[in-house]
LODO-933436 format. One line per field, with one value per residue (C-alpha): residue number from 1; residue in three letters; x, y negated, z negated; chain. Coordinates in pm, 1 decimal, padded with zeros to 6 digits. Each point is the difference from the previous one (the first is absolute). Last residue first. Layout:
% residues N
seq	(NUM  ...)
type	(Ala  ...)
x	(X  ...)
y	(Y  ...)
z	(Z  ...)
mol	(A  ...)
END
This chain:
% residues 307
seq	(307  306  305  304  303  302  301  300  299  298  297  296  295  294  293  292  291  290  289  288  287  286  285  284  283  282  281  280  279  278  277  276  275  274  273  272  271  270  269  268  267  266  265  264  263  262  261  260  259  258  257  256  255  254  253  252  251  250  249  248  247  246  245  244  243  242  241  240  239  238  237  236  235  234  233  232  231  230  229  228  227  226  225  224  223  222  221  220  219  218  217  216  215  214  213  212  211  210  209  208  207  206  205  204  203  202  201  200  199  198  197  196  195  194  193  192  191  190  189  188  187  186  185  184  183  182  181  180  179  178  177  176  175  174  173  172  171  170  169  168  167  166  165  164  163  162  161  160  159  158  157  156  155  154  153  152  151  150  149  148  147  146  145  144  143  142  141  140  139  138  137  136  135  134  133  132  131  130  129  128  127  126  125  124  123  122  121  120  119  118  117  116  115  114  113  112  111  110  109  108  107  106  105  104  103  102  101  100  99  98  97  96  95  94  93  92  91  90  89  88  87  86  85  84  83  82  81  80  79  78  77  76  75  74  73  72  71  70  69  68  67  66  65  64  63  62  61  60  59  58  57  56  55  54  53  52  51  50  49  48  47  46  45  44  43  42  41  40  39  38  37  36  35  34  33  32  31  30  29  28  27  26  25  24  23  22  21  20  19  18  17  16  15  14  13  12  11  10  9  8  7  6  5  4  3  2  1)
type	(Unk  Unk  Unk  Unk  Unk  Unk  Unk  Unk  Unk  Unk  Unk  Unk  Unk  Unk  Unk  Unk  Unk  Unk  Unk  Unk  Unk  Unk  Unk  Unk  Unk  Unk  Unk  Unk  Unk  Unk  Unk  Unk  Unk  Unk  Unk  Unk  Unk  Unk  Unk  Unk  Unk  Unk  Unk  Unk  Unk  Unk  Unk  Unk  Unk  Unk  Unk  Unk  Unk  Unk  Unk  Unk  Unk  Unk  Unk  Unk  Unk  Unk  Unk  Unk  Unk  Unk  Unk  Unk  Unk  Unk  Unk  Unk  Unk  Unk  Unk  Unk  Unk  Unk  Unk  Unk  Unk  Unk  Unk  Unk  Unk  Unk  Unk  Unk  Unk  Unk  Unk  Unk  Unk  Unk  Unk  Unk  Unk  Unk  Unk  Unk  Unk  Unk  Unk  Unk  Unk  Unk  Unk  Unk  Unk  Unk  Unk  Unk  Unk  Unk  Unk  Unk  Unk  Unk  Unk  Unk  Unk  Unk  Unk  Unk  Unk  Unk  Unk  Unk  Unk  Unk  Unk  Unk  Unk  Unk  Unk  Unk  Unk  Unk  Unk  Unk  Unk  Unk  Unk  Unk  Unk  Unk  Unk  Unk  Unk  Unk  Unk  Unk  Unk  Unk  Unk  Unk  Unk  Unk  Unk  Unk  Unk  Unk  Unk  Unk  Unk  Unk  Unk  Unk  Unk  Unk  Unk  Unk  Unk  Unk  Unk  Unk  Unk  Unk  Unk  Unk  Unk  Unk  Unk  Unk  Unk  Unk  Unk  Unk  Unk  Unk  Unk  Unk  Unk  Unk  Unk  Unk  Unk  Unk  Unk  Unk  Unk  Unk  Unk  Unk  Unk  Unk  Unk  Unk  Unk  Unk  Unk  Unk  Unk  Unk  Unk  Unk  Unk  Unk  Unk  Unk  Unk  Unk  Unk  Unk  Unk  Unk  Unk  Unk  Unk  Unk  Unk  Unk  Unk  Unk  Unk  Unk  Unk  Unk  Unk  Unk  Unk  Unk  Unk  Unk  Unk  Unk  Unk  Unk  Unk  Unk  Unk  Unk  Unk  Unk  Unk  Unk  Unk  Unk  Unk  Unk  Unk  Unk  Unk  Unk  Unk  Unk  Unk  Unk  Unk  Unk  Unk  Unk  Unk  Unk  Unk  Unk  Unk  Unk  Unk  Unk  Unk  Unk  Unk  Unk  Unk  Unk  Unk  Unk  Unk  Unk  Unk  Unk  Unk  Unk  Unk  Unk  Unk  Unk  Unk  Unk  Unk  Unk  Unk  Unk  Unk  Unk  Unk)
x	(00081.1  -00049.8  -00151.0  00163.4  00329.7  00022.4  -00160.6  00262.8  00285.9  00230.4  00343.0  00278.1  00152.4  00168.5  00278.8  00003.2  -00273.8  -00052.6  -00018.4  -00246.4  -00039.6  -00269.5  -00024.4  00294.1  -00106.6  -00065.7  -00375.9  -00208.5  00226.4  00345.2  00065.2  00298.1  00135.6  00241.9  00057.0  00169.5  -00095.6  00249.7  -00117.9  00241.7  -00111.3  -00338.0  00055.2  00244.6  -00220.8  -00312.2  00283.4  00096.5  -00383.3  -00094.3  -00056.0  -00302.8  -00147.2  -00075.1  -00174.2  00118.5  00029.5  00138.0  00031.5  00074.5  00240.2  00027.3  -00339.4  -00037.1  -00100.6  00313.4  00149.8  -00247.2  00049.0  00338.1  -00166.8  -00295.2  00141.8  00230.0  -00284.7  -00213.2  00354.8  00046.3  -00220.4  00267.3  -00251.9  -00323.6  -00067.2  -00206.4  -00305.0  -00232.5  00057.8  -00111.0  -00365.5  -00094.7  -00103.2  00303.3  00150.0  -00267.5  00164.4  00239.1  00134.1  00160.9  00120.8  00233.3  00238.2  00000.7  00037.7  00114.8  -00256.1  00058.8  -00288.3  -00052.3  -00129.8  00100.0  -00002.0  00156.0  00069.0  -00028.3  -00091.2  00097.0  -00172.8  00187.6  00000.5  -00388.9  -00037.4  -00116.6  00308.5  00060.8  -00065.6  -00201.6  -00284.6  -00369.7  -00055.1  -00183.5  -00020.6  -00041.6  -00134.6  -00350.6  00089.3  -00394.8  00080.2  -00265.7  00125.6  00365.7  -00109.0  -00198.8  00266.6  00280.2  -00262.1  -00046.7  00407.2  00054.4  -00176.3  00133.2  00317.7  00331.7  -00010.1  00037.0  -00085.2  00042.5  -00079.9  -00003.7  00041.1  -00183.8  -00241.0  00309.6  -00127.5  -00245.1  00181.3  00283.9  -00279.3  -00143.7  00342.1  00193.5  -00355.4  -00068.1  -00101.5  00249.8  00243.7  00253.1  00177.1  -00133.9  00135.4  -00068.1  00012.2  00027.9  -00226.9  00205.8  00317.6  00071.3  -00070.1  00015.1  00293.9  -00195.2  -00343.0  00210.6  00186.3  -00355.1  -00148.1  00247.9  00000.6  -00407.6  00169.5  -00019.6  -00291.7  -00108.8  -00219.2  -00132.6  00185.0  -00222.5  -00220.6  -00134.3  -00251.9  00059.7  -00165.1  00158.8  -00099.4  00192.9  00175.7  00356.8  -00105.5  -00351.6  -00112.1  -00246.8  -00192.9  -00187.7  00199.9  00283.9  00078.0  -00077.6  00277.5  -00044.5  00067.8  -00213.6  -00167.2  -00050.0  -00158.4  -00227.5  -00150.8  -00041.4  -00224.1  -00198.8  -00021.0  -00158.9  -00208.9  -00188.6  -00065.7  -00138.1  -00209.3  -00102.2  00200.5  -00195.5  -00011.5  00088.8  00286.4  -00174.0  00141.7  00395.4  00025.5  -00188.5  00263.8  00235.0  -00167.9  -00191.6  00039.9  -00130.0  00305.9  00307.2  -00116.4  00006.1  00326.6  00176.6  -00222.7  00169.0  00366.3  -00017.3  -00137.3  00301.8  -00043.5  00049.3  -00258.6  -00204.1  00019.4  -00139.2  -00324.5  -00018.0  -00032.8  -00258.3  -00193.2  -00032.1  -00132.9  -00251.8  00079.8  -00245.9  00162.3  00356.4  00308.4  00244.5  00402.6  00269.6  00354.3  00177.0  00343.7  00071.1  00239.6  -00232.3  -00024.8  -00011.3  00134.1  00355.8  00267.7)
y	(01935.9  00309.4  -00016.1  -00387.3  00148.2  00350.7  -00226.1  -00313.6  00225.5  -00270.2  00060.8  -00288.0  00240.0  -00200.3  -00244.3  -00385.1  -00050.1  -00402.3  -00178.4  -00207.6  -00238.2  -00167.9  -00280.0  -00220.7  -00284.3  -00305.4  -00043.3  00087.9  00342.3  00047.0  00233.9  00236.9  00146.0  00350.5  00078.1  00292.0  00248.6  00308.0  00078.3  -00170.1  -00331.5  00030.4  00085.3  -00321.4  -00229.1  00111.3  -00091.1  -00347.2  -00091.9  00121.1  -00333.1  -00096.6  00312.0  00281.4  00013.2  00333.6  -00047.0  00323.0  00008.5  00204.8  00007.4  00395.5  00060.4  00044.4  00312.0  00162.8  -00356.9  -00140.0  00233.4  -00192.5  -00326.5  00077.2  00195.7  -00325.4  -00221.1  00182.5  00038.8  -00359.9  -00157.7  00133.4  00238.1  00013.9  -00046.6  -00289.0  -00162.4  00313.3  00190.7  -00279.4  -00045.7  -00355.4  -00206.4  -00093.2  -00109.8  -00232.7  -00243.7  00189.0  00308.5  00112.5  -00331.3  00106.5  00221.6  00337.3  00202.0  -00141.5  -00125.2  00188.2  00161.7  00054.7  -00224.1  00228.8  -00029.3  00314.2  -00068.2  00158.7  00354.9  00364.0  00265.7  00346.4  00081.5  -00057.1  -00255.6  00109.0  -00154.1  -00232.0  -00270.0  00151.7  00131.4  -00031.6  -00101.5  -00241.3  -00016.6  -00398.1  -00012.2  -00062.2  -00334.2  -00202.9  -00216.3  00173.5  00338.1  -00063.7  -00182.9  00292.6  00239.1  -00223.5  00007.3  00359.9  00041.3  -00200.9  00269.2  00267.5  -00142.9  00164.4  -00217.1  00016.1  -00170.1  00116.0  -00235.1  00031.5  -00360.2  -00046.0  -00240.1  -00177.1  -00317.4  00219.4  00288.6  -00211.1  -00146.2  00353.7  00140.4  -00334.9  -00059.6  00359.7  -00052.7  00180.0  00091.8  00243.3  00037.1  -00174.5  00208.4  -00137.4  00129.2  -00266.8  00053.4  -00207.8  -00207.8  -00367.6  -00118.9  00198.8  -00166.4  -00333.6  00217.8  00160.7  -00326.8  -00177.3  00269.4  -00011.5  -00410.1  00086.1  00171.6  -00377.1  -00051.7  00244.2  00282.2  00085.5  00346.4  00331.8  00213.6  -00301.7  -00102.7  -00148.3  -00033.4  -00192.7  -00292.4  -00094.8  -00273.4  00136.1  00087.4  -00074.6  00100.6  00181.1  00196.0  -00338.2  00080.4  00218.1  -00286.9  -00277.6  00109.1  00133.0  -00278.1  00071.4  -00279.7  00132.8  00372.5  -00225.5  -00192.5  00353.4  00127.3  -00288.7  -00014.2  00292.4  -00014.9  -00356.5  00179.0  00260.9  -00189.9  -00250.9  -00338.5  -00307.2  -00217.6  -00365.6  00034.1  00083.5  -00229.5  -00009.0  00393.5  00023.5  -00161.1  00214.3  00288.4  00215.2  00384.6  -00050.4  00140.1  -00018.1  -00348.4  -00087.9  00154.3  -00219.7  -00340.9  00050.0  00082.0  -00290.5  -00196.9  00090.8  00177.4  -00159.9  00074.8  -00335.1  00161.0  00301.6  -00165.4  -00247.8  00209.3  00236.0  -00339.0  -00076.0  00331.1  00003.4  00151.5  00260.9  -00009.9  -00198.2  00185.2  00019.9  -00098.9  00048.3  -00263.8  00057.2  -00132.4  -00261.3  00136.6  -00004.1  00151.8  00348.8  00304.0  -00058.0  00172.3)
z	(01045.6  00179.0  00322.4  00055.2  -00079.6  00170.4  00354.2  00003.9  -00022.8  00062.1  00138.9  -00070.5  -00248.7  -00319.3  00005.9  00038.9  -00240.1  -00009.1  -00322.9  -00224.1  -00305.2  -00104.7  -00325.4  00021.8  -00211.0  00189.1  -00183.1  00319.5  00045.8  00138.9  00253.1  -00030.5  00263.2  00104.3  00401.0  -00155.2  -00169.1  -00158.1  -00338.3  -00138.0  00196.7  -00082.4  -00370.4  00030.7  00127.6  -00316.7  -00224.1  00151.0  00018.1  -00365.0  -00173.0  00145.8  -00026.9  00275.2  00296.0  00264.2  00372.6  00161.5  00393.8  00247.4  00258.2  00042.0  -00109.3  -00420.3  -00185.7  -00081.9  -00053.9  -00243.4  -00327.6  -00172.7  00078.1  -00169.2  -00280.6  -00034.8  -00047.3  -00219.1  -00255.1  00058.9  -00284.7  -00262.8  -00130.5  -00118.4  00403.3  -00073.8  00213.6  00127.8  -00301.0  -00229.3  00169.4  -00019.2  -00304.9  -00201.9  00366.5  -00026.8  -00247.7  -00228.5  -00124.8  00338.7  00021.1  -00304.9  00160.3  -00191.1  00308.9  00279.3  00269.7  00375.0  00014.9  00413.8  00249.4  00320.5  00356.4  00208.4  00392.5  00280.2  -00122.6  00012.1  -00191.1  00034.1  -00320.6  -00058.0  -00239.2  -00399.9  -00134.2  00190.2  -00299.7  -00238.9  00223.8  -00011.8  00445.6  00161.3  00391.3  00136.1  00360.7  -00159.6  -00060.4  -00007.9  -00265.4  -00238.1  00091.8  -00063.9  -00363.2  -00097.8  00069.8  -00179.9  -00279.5  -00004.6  00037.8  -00322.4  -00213.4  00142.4  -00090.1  00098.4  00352.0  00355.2  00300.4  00308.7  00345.5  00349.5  00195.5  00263.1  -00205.1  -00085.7  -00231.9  -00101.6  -00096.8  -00126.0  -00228.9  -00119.5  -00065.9  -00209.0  -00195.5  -00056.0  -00342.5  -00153.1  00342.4  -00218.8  00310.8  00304.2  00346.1  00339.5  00339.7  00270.5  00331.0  00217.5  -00173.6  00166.3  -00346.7  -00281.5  -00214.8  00021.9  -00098.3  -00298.4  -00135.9  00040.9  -00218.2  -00266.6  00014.9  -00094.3  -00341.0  -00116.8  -00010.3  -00259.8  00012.9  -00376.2  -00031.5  -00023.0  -00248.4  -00104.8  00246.8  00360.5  00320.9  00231.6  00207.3  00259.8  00123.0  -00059.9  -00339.1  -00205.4  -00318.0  -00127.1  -00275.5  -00132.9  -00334.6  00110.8  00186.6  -00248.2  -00201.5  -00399.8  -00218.0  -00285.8  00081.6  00327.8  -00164.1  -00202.8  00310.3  00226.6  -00322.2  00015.6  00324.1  00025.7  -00288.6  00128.6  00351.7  -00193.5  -00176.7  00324.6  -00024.7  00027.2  00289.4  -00083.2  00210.7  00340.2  00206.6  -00133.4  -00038.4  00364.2  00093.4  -00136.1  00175.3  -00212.0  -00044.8  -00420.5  -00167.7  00296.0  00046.2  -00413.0  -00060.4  00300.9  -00121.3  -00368.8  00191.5  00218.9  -00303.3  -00201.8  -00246.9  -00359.9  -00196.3  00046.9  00402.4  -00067.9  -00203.5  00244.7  00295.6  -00183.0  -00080.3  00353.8  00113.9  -00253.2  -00357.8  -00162.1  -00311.1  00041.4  00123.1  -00214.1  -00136.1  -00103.4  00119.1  00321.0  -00053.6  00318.2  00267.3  00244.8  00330.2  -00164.8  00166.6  -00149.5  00179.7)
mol	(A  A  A  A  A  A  A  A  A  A  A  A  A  A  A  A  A  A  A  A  A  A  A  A  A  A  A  A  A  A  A  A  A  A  A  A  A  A  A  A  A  A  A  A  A  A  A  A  A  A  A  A  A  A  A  A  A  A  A  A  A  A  A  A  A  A  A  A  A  A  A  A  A  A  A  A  A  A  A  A  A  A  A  A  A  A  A  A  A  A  A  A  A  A  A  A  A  A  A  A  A  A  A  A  A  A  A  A  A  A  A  A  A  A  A  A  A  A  A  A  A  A  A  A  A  A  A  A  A  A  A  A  A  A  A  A  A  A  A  A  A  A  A  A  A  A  A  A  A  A  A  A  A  A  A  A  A  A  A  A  A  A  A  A  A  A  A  A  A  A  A  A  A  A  A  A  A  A  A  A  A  A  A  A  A  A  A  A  A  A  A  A  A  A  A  A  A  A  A  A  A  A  A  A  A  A  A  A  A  A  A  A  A  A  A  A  A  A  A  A  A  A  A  A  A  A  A  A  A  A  A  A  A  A  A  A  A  A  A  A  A  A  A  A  A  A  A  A  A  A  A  A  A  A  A  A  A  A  A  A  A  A  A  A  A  A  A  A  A  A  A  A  A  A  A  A  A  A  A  A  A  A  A  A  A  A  A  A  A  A  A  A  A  A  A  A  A  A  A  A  A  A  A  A  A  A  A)
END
């Protein structure tokens, strides 16, 4: 879960006085970056194109320009990801704001998405529920990719909600409702939905990516459980039937070694139709299940007035 392209040790490093474009580059780039991440830093800094970058290299860096990067150079060498860095990174095609109150999207929560829009198809209007949505990524690009879809997302951050806000409005999803819960918590008892998405925590406590590469930069709470790393899953499981459709789904993430445990909450819990989906790396990354029980009857109106 590296963010970095390179595996090479970034060594310390500065800008020089009153450095032009090109000497900026080479300063990052004698450091250690590599020059995707050097040219990166320097287009988020000065709003140039990376042509411009290559045309205009002899330009000189205003002051605060200069301070900018600067301060965005130190915090890469001290191995802090590009996202939180230039604020973004892109998912499913999009770009999404990101900062760190929230998870670094990663490609390979996009086989959660194409799970969801497989397991939608042929459905009118679906009704969609993202619990603990961070960023939004799995809300705002289900939204988009089913603009008749409805759309809750949920999270115990307020923090991570503003930037899930922000990143609906930017992409233009305003079918997507936000909501401050933990889990269903704060749902209206009666909210029915066909299907629930989730990218819960699901790290175990004390395992040693947490200290390590990127993971030491994003939000704890949003990657470990400080438990087991199945306790977020099982709550999840154990709370989707009284607010699933007859024949809904649940598609939860989890880690790559949690496939046959995430199948058997399903099962236990009385799914069927249950999936995994392996990610880009063959690991089996999604896993899902159908909700044979439950009331059939929506009450489209209660939920949409109050969540």
């Amino acid at each position: 879960m590296n963010d970095s392209p390179s595996s090479a040790p970034l060594q310390s490093g500065t800008l020089p006085p009153q450095a032009t474009l090109r000497e900026a580059l080479g300063a990052m780039t004698q450091a250690g970056l590599p020059a995707l991440e050097a040219r990166m830093l320097l287009t988020h800094v000065t709003g140039l194109t990376r042509t411009q970058l290559i045309t205009r290299d002899t330009q000189p860096l205003d002051p605060a320009q200069h301070a900018a990067l600067g301060a965005l150079f130190a915090r890469r060498l001290a191995g802090e990801p590009m996202a939180y860095l230039v604020g973004e990174r892109e998912f499913y095609g999009r770009p999404f704001r990101v900062s760190p109150a929230v998870l670094i999207p990663r490609p390979d929560t996009e086989i959660a998405v194409q799970a969801a829009l497989a397991r939608l198809t042929g459905t009118q209007a679906p009704r969609v529920l993202d619990l603990g949505t961070g960023s939004g990524i799995l809300a705002v690009t289900l939204a988009c990719e089913r603009p008749d879809a409805r759309v809750w997302a949920t999270d115990i951050s307020p923090a991570a909600l503003d930037i899930a806000r922000a990143n609906a409005a930017a992409l233009g999803a305003g079918n997507v409702v936000f909501l401050e819960s933990d889990w269903y918590a704060a749902l209206p008892a009666d909210a029915r939905f066909t299907m629930i998405v989730s990218n819960p925590p699901y790290i175990a406590a004390g395992d040693p990516h947490l200290s390590s590469g990127d993971l030491r930069f994003e939000p704890v709470d949003a990657l470990t459980d400080h438990g087991d790393g199945l306790s977020d899953l099982a709550t999840i499981v154990a709370g989707a039937g009284p607010h699933l459709q007859a024949g809904g789904w649940l598609l939860m993430e989890h880690g790559f070694d949690q496939g046959d445990a995430a199948r058997q909450l399903l099962r236990d819990a009385g799914f069927g139709e249950v999936f995994t989906e392996r990610d880009l790396g063959g690991n089996e990354r999604c896993s899902g299940g159908r909700w044979a029980g439950g009331d059939a009857d929506v009450d489209t109106a209660g939920t949409g007035s109050k969540a």
